[in-house]
NULUMDO-460360 format. One record per residue (C-alpha): residue in one letter; residue number from 1; y, x, z. Coordinates in steps of 0.02 Angstrom, whole numbers, plus 50000, padded with zeros to 5 digits. Layout:
# NULUMDO-460360
   residu   num       v       u       w
        A   NUM       Y       X       Z
...
# end
This chain:
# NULUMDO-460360
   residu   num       v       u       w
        X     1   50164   50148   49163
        X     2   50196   50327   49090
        X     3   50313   50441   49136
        X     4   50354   50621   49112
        X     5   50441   50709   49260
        X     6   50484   50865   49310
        X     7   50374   50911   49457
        X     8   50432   51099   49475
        X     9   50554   51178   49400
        X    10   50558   51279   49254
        X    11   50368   51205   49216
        X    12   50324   51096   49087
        X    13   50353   50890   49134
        X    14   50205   50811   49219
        X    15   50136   50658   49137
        X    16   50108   50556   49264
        X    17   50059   50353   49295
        X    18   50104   50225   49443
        X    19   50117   50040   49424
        X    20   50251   49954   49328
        X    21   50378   49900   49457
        X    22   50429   49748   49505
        X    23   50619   49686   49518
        X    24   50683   49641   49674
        X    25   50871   49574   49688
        X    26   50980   49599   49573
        X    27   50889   49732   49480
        X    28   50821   49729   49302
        X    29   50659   49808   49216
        X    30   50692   49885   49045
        X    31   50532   49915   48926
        X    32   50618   50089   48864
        X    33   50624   50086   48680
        X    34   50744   50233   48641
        X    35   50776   50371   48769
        X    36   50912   50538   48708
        X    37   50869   50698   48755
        X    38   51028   50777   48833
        X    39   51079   50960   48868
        X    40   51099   50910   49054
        X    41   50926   50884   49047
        X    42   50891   51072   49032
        X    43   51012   51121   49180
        X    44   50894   50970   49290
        X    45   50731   51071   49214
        X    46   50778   51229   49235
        X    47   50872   51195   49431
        X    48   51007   51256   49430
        X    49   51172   51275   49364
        X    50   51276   51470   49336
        X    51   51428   51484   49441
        X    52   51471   51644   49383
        X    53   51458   51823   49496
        X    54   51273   51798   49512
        X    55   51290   51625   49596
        X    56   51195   51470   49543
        X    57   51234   51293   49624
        X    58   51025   51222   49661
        X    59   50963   51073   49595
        X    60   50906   51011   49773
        X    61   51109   51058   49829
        X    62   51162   50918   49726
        X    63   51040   50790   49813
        X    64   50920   50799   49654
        X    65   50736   50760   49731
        X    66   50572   50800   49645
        X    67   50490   50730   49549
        X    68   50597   50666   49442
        X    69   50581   50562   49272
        X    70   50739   50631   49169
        X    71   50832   50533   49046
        X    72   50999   50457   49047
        X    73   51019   50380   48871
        X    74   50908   50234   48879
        X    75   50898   50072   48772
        X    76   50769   49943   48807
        X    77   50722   49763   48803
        X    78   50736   49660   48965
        X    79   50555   49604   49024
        X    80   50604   49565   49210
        X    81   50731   49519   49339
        X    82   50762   49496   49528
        X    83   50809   49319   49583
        X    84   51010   49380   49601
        X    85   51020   49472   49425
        X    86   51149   49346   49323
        X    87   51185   49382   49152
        X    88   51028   49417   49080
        X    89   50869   49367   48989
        X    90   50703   49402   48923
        X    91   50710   49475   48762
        X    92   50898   49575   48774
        X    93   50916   49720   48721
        X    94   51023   49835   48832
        X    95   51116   50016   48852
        X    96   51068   50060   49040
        X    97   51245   50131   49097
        X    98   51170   50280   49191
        X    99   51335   50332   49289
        X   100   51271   50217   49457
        X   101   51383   50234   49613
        X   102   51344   50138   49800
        X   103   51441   49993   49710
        X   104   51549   49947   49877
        X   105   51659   50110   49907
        X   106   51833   50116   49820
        X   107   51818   50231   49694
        X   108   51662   50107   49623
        X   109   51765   49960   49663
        X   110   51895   50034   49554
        X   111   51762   50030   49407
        X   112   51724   50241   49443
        X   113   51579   50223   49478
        X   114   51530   50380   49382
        X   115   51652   50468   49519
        X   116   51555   50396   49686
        X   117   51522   50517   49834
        X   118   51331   50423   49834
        X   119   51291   50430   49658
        X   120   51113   50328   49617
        X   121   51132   50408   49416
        X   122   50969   50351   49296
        X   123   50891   50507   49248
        X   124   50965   50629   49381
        X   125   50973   50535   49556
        X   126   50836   50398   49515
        X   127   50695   50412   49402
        X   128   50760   50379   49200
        X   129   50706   50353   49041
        X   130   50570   50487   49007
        X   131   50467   50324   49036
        X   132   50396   50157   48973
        X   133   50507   50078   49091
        X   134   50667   50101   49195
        X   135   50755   50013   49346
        X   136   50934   49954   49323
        X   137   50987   49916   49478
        X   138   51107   49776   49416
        X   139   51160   49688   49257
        X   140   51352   49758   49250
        X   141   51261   49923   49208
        X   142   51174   49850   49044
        X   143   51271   49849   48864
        X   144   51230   49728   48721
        X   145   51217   49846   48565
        X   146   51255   49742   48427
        X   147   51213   49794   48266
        X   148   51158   49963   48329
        X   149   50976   50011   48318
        X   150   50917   50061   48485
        X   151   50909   50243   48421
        X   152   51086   50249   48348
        X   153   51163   50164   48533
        X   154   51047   50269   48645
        X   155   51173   50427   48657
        X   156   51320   50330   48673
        X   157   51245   50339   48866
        X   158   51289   50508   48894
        X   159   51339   50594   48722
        X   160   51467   50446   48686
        X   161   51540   50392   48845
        X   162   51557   50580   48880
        X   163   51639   50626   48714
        X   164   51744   50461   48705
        X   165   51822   50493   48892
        X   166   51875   50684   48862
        X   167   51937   50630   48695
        X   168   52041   50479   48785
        X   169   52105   50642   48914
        X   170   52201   50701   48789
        X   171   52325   50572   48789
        X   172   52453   50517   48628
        X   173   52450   50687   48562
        X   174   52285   50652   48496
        X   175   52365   50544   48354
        X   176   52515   50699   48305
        X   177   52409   50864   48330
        X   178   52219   50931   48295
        X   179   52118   50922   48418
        X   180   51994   51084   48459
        X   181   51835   51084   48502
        X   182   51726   51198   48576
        X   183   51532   51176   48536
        X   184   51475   51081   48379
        X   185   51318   51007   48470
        X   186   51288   50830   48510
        X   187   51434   50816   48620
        X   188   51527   50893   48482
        X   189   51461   50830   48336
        X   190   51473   50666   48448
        X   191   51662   50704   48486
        X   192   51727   50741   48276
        X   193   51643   50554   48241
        X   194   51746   50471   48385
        X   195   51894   50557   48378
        X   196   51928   50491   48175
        X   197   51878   50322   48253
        X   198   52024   50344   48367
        X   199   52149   50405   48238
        X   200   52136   50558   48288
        X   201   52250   50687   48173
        X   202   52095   50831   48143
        X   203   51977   50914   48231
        X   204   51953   51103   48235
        X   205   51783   51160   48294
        X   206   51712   51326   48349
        X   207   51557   51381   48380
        X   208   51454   51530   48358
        X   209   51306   51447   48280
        X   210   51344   51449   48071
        X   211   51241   51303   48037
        X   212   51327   51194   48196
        X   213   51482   51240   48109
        X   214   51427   51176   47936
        X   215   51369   51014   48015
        X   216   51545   50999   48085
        X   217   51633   51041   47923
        X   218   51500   50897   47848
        X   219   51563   50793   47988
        X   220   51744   50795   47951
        X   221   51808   50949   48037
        X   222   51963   51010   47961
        X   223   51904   51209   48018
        X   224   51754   51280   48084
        X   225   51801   51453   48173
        X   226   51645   51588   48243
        X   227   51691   51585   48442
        X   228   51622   51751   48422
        X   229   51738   51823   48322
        X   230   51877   51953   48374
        X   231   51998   51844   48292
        X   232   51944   51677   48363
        X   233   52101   51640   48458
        X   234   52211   51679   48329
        X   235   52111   51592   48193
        X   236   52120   51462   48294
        X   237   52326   51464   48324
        X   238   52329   51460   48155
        X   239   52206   51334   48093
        X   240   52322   51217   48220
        X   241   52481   51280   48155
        X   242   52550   51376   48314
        X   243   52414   51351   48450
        X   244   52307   51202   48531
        X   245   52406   51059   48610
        X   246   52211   50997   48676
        X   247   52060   51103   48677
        X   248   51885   50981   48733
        X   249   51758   51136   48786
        X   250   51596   51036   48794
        X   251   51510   51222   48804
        X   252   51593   51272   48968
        X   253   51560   51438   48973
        X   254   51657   51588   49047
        X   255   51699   51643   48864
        X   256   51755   51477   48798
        X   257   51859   51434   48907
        X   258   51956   51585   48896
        X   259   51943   51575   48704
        X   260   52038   51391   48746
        X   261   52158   51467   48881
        X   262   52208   51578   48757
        X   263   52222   51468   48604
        X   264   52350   51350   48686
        X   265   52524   51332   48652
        X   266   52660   51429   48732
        X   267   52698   51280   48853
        X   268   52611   51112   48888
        X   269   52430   51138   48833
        X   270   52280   51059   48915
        X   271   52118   51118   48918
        X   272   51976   50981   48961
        X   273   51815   51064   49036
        X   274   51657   50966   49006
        X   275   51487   51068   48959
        X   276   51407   51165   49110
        X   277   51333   51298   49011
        X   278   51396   51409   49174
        X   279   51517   51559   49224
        X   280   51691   51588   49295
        X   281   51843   51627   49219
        X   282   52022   51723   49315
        X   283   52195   51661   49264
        X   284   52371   51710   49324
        X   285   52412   51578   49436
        X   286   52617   51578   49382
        X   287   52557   51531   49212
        X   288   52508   51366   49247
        X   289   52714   51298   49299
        X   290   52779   51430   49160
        X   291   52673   51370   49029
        X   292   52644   51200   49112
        X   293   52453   51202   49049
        X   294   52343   51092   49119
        X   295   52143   51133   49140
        X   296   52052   50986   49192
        X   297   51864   50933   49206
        X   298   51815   50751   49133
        X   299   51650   50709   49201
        X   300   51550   50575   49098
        X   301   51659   50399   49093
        X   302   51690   50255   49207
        X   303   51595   50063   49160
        X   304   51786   50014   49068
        X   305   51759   50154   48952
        X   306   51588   50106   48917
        X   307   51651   49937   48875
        X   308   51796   50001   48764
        X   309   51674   50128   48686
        X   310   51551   49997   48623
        X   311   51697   49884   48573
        X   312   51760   50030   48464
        X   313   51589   50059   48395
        X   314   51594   49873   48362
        X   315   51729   49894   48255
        X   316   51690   50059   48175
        X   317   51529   50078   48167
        X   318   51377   50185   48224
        X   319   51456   50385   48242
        X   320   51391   50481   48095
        X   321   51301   50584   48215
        X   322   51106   50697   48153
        X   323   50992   50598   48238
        X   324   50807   50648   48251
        X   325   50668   50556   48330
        X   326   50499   50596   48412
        X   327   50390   50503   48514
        X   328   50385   50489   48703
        X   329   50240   50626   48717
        X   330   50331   50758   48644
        X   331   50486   50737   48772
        X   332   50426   50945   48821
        X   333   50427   50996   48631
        X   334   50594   50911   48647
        X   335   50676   51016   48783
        X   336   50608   51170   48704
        X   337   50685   51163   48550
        X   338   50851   51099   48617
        X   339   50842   51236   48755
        X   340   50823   51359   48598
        X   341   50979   51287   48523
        X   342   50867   51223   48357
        X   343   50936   51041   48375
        X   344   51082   50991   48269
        X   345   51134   50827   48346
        X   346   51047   50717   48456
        X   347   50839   50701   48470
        X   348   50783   50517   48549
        X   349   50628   50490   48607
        X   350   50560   50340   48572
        X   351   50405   50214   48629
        X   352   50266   50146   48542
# end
């Protein structure tokens, strides 16, 4: 089999070849057919991830081992199974859940498994997509797609679950207030299809790329504010009618989450940090009980929100989301141009 890894990084993915392998236990074999190319790709290529003051967390600090076939949004059709794999058959086609924890502690008994201390994640801790075949180490992780194409379901493995469990973070409000968002790229673009399929009110989006901000308009954005601007924050209290109840910063950067910090109401606004673009940010600690804000991170989703994602996209239908495809061997050509921010929405690889 073929599969493109990162060998060092900051260099070009290896293609490399090793024998398909074989299922043992409960595991499954997927014959990829659609794999997303995700930002946290580049943060795995490049490795590392900004802190902020000069400081950079290491790839090889988080347990990531080289080398490593990337990808984390995979759809493919079941060709094998171990003797102990229930559920499945020849033929499916399944979304690999890629958020893998040890399975036994009791955050993964509690259906976290995207929150485990030992996390086993497709594309990051194990070898993913960026292949013509991928491991699922048991059938609870796999998804039927339903009427979804493999390309259209593919991001729901990172892009969706990721946008649908920040979105779900902001609690009742959603339904009564806009919603801001920081960073109209897949995440984003992801986040303004979901959040009308959750009757959300509106979504406000900034960003301080012009054509990201016309796609989000396109999208259904009810404002598309320059993050760059001197003005932003107060463009943005008014394009929400007195300040953000919710800001979802899927750019995480030192700017924007000032830019949300200081777009939030007088009292009782949350912040949800989810992009790891990199930085650090200083805040007052007495204005967190006088304004009773809230700034919390929201790390990919659990297996229950996978299931009540796909049962919303059931319902729904497919998130309006640019999608772009490209074949397997162009997975570097892929990171480039997402790396140089010329991807609006989501690319997917995809197998011959």
């Amino acid at each position: 089999m073929r599969m493109f890894q990162v060998c060092r990084c900051g260099e070009p993915l290896q293609l490399n070849e090793k024998p398909t392998p074989q299922p043992a236990g409960s595991e499954v074999l997927l014959r990829i057919i659609a794999a997303g190319v995700c930002h946290s790709d580049i943060h795995i290529w490049d490795g590392y991830y900004e802190l902020g003051g000069g400081k950079r967390l290491q790839l090889l600090e988080r347990g990531i081992k080289l080398p490593l076939t990337m990808g984390h949004e995979n759809v493919g059709e079941v060709v094998a199974f171990g003797p102990d794999a229930k559920g499945v058959k020849v033929g499916d086609i399944r979304l690999a859940n890629p958020w893998i924890g040890c399975g036994e502690c009791v955050v993964c008994k509690r259906g976290e498994e995207n929150l485990c201390r030992t996390p086993r994640n497709l594309g990051v801790f194990t070898d993913g997509g960026y292949a013509d075949y991928l491991i699922v180490p048991h059938p609870r992780h796999l998804f039927d797609i339903g009427i979804l194409t493999p390309v259209q379901a593919a991001p729901l493995a990172c892009s969706g679950i990721t946008a649908f469990s920040a979105l779900k973070k902001v609690g009742p409000v959603i339904a009564d207030e806009p919603v801001v968002i920081m960073g109209a790229g897949g995440l984003g673009l992801m986040a303004v299809a979901l959040h009308k399929a959750m009757g959300g009110k509106g979504v406000v989006m900034v960003d301080i790329d012009p054509v990201k901000r016309e796609a989000a308009l396109k999208a259904g954005a009810i404002a598309a504010i320059d993050g760059r601007a001197p003005d932003a924050a107060q463009q943005i209290i008014a394009a929400t009618k007195g300040g953000a109840w919710s800001v979802v910063d899927f750019v995480g950067s030192s700017d924007t989450v000032k830019l949300a910090v200081d777009s939030l109401v007088p009292k009782g606004g949350k912040v949800i940090v989810v992009g790891l673009f990199g930085g650090d940010i200083t805040i007052s600690t007495p204005f967190f009980p006088m304004r009773a804000m809230t700034i919390q991170g929201s790390y990919v989703g659990s297996l229950p929100e996978m299931k009540e994602l796909l049962e919303l996209v059931s319902r729904t239908g497919a998130p309006p989301v640019p999608l772009s495809t490209r074949p397997l061997d162009q997975a570097n050509a892929a990171l480039s141009d997402l790396k140089a921010g010329k991807v609006v929405g989501r690319v997917v690889l995809t197998t011959a």
